[in-house]
C-alpha positions in Angstrom: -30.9 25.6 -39.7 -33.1 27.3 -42.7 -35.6 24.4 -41.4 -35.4 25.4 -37.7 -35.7 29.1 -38.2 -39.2 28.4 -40.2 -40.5 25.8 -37.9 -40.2 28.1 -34.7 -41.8 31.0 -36.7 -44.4 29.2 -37.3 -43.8 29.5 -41.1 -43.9 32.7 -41.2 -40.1 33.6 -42.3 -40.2 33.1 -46.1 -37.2 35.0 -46.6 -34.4 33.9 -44.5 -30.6 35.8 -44.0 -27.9 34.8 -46.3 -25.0 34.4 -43.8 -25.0 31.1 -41.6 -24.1 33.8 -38.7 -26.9 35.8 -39.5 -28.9 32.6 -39.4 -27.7 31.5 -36.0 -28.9 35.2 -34.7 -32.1 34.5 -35.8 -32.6 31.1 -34.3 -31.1 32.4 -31.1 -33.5 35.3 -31.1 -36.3 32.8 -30.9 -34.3 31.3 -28.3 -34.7 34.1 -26.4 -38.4 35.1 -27.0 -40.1 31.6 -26.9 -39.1 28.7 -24.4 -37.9 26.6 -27.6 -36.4 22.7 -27.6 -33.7 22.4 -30.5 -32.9 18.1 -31.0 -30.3 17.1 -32.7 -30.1 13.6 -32.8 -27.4 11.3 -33.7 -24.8 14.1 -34.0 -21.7 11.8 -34.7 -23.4 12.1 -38.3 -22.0 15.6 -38.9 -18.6 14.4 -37.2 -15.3 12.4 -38.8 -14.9 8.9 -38.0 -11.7 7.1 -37.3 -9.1 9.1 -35.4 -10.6 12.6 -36.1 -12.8 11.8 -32.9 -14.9 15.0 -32.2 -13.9 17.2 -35.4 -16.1 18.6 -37.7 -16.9 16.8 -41.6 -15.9 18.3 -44.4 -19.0 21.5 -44.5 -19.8 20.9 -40.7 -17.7 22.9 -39.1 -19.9 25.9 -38.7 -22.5 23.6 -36.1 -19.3 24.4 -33.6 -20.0 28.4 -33.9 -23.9 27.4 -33.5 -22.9 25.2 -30.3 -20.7 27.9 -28.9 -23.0 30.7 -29.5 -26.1 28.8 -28.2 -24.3 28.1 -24.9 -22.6 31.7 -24.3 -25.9 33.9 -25.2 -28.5 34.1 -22.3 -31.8 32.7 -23.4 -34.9 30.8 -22.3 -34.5 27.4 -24.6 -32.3 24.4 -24.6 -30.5 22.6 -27.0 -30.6 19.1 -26.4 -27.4 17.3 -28.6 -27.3 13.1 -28.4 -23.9 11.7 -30.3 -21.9 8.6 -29.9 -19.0 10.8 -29.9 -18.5 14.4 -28.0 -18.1 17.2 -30.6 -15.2 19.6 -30.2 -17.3 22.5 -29.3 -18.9 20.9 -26.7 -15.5 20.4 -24.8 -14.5 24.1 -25.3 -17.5 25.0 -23.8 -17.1 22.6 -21.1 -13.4 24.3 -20.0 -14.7 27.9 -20.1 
């Protein structure tokens, strides 16, 4: 996320919030100002294989609040997710 937040400042933010939450404010705030396109590619990677289909690894669980937040907050970007597998967040935001 540290990496997004810099590319879409244009490398301007040295200095970046401690708190993942405080993180996902920021990137959403350049959602908002800036049409931005967020890729995340191959997103099984950050998910449990076998029969955990859709939950989070071990240390992954947070990209759940990001997905959630980036889908209830109005803004001008899009987040474009490709997986092998559907990530939990994505069918709680799906039902709402």
């Amino acid at each position: 996320m540290e990496d997004s937040i810099k590319f879409f400042s244009n490398q301007q933010e040295t200095i970046l919030p401690e708190t993942l939450d405080e993180k996902i404010t920021r990137l959403i705030n350049y959602f908002a100002s800036s049409r931005c396109l967020l890729i995340l590619d191959n997103a099984e990677s950050i998910l449990q294989s076998g029969n955990q289909t859709g939950k989070y690894r071990e240390g992954y669980q947070d990209y759940g609040n990001l997905f959630k937040r980036i889908a209830e907050l109005s803004h001008q970007s899009c987040l474009l997710i490709t997986s092998r597998e559907k990530p939990q967040a994505i069918d709680l935001i799906a039902k709402n």
